[in-house]
Legacy VTK file of the C-alpha trace (Angstrom):
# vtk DataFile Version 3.0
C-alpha trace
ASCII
DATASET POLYDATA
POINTS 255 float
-4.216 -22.430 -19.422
-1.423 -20.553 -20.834
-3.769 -17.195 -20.467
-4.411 -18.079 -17.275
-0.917 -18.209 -16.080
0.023 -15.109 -17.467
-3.082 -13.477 -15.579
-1.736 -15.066 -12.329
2.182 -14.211 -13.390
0.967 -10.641 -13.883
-1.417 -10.465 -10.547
0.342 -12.152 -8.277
2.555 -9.420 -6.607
-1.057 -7.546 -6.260
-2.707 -10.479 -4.858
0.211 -10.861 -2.366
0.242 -6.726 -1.905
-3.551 -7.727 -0.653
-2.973 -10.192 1.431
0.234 -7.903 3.148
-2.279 -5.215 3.793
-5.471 -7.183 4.603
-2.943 -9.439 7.497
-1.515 -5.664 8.724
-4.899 -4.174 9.317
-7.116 -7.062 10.323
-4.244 -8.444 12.894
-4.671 -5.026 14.407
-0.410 -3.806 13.444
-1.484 -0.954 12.043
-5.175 1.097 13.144
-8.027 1.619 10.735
-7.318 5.180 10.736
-3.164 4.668 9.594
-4.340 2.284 7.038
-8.120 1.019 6.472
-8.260 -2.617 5.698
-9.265 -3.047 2.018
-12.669 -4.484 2.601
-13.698 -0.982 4.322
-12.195 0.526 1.165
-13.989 -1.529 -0.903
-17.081 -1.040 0.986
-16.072 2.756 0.468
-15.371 3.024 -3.109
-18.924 0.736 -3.614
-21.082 3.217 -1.455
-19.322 6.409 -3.702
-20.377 4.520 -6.410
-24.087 3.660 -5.404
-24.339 7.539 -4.052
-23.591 9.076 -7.412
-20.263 11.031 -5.926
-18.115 8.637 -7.788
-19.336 8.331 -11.041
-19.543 11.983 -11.307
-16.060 12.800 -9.909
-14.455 10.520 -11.641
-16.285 11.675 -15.001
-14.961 15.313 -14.337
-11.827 13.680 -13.835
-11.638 11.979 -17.051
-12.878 14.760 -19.006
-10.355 17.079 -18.107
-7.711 14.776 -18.440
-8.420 13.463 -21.861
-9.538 17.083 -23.052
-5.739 18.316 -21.998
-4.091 15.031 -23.386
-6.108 15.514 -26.670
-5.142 19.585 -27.034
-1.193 18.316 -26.201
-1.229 15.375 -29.103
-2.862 17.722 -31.395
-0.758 20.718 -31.144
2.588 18.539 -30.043
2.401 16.248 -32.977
2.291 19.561 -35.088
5.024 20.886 -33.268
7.167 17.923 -33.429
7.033 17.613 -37.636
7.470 21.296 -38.201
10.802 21.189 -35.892
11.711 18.269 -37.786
10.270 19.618 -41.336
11.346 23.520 -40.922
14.529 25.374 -39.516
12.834 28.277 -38.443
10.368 26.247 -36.548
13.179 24.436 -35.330
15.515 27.304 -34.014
12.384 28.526 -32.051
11.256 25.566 -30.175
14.056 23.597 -29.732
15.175 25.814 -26.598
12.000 25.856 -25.375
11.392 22.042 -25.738
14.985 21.461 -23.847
14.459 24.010 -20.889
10.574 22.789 -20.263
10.690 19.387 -20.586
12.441 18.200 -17.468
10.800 21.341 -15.222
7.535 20.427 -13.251
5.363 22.278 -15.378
2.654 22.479 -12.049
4.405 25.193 -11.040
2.816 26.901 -13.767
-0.506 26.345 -11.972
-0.741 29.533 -10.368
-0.014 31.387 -13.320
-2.869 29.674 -14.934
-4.986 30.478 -12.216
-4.248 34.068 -11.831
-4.937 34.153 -15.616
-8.041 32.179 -16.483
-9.379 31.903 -12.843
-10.519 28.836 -11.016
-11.536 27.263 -13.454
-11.588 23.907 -15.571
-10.174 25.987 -18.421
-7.026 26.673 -16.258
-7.089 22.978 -15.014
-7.188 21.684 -18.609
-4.695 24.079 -19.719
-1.793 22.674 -17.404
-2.669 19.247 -18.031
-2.079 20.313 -21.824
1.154 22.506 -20.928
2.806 19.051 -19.019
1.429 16.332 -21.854
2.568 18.420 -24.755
6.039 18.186 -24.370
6.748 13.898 -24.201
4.505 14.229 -28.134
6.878 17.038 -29.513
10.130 14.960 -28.833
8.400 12.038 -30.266
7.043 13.759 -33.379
10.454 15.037 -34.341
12.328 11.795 -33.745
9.549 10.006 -35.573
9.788 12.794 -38.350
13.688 12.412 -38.458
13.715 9.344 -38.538
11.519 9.373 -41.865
13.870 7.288 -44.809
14.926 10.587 -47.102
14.790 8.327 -49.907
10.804 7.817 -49.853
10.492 11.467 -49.350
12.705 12.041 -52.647
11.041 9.181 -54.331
7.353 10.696 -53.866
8.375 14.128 -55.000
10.378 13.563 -57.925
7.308 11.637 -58.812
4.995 14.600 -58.522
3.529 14.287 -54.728
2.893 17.527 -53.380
4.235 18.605 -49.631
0.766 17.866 -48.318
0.712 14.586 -50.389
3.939 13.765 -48.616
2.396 14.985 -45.083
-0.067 12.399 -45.029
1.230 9.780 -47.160
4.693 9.163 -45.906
5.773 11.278 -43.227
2.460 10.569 -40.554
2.200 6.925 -41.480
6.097 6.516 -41.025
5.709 8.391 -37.619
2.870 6.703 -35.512
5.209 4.161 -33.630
7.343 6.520 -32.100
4.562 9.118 -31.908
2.675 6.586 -29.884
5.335 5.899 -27.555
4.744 9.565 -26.882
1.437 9.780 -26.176
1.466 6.739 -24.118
4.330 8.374 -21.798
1.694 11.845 -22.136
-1.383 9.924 -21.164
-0.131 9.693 -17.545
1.310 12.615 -16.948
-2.367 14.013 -18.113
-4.103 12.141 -15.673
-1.691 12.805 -12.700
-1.882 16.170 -13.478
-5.263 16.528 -13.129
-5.042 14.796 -9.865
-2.563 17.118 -8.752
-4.092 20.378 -10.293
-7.620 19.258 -8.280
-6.107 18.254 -5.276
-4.133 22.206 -5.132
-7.419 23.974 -6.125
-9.991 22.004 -4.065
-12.231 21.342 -7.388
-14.732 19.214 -8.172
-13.362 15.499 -9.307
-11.408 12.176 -8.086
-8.471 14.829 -6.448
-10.761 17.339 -5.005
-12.608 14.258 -3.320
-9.498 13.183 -1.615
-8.893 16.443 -0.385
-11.865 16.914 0.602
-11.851 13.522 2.619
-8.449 14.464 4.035
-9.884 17.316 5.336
-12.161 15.633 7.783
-10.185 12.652 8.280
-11.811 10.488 6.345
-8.866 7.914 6.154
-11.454 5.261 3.756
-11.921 8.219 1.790
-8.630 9.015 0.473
-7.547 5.175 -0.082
-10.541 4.950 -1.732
-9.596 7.906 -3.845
-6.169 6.031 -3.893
-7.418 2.914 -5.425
-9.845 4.276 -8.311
-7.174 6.428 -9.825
-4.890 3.252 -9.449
-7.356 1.523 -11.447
-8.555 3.766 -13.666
-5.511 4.928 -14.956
-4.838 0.675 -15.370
-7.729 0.925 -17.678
-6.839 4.094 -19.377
-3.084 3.142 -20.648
-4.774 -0.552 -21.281
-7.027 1.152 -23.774
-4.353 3.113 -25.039
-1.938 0.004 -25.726
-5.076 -1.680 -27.478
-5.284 1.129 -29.671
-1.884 1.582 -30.331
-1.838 -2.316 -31.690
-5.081 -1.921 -33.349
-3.771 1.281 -35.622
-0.633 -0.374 -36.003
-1.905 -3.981 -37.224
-0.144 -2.872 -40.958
2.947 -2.768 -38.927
5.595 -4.988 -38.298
4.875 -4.221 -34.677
1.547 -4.913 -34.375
2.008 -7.822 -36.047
4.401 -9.744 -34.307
2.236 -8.215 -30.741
LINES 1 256
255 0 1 2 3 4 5 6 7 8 9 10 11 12 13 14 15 16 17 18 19 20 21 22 23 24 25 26 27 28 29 30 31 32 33 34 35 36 37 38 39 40 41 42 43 44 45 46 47 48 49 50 51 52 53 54 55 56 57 58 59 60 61 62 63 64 65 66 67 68 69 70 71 72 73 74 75 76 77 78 79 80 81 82 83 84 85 86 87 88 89 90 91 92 93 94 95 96 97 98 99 100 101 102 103 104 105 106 107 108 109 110 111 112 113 114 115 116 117 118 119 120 121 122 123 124 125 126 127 128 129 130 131 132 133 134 135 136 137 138 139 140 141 142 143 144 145 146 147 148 149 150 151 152 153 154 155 156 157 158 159 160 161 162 163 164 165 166 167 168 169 170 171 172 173 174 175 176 177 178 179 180 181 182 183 184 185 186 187 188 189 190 191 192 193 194 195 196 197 198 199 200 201 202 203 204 205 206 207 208 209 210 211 212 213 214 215 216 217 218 219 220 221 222 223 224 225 226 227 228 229 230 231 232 233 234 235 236 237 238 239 240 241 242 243 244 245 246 247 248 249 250 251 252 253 254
């Protein structure tokens, strides 16, 4: 019972969302074509789904998205120790990490495009470009943050820097590195929205344009409601596996 009423505590302002819409557009305050009721969206999104346009849209989708988010925690987690880790490294990106982090790095889209074509490559590479930058602040803090005494400890006791790397500094660092990648996840996934939507390419964004187009109002709140819900399902996963790698933690334990 107690799981229950937190699934009704956490659903209820969708349920009554639902029941807003469903009263607007089947009491005939708003036309089908303004705002479809959600049974013809519904009736939408299931069709998509039974035609194969769906599945394979959203699968494009998803595959750019995660490929970008998975270059930007990569190469932003390495980024964020070796600011934290090396002056140098430091004095180089730091500038860079303060001047591109609150820009909207779509704007770098054309760029992209003018460079690599239009292409997934160029698609993938701004969703990289915008995730990256939420993991390098959260690397560094996480690497900062790392107690100089255990760092001390290990190498007056003979650990090596890479012994250190992986022992002490990564472990102490996946907390606040998550938090990153949860706030980069997204910002991945909207990107690639946006980036498909500008370029008219094949996926959940280039659907919606595409059904915008020809006024095809079920279309787009179709389009409207699977990215709602997949990206639901996509940060859900992500908190899962943030408890799951974190179950040594005092964290994950008291989650």
């Amino acid at each position: 019972m107690a799981r229950l009423t937190l699934v009704v505590e956490a659903c209820g302002s969708l349920v009554a969302v639902l029941i807003v819409w469903a009263s607007l557009t089947h009491g005939g305050a708003l036309s089908e074509f303004l705002l479809p009721a959600p049974d013809a969206v519904l009736a939408r999104i299931a069709a998509d789904w039974q035609s194969g346009d769906l599945p394979t849209s959203l699968s494009t989708t998803l595959e750019n998205a995660l490929i970008g988010f998975g270059m930007a925690g990569a190469v932003g987690t390495l980024i964020g120790i070796l600011m934290a880790r090396v002056k140098l490294v430091h004095w180089f990106f730091d500038p860079l990490v303060s001047l591109g982090f609150p820009m909207p790095k779509i704007a770098f889209l054309p760029v992209f495009l003018l460079w690599l074509g239009p292409t997934d490559t160029a698609r993938i590479t701004i969703v990289a470009v915008s995730a990256i930058f939420p993991v390098i602040v959260a690397a560094q803090a996480g690497a900062d943050g790392v107690e100089k005494t255990l760092i001390w400890s290990a190498i007056s006791l003979g650990a090596s820097r890479r012994a250190v790397l992986w022992e002490i500094v990564l472990p102490a660092i996946v907390p606040t590195l998550f938090t990153g990648l949860q706030i980069a996840l997204p910002v991945a996934l909207v990107t690639t929205i946006v980036a498909e939507m500008l370029t008219g390419a094949d996926g959940i964004g280039g659907a919606m344009l595409g059904a915008m187009r020809f006024a095809d109002s079920p279309g787009v709140f179709a389009g409207i409601v699977v990215i709602a819900l997949t990206g639901l399902v996509v940060i859900r996963a992500m908190e899962a596996l943030r408890g799951y790698l974190l179950r040594w933690h005092p964290e994950g334990q008291s989650s």
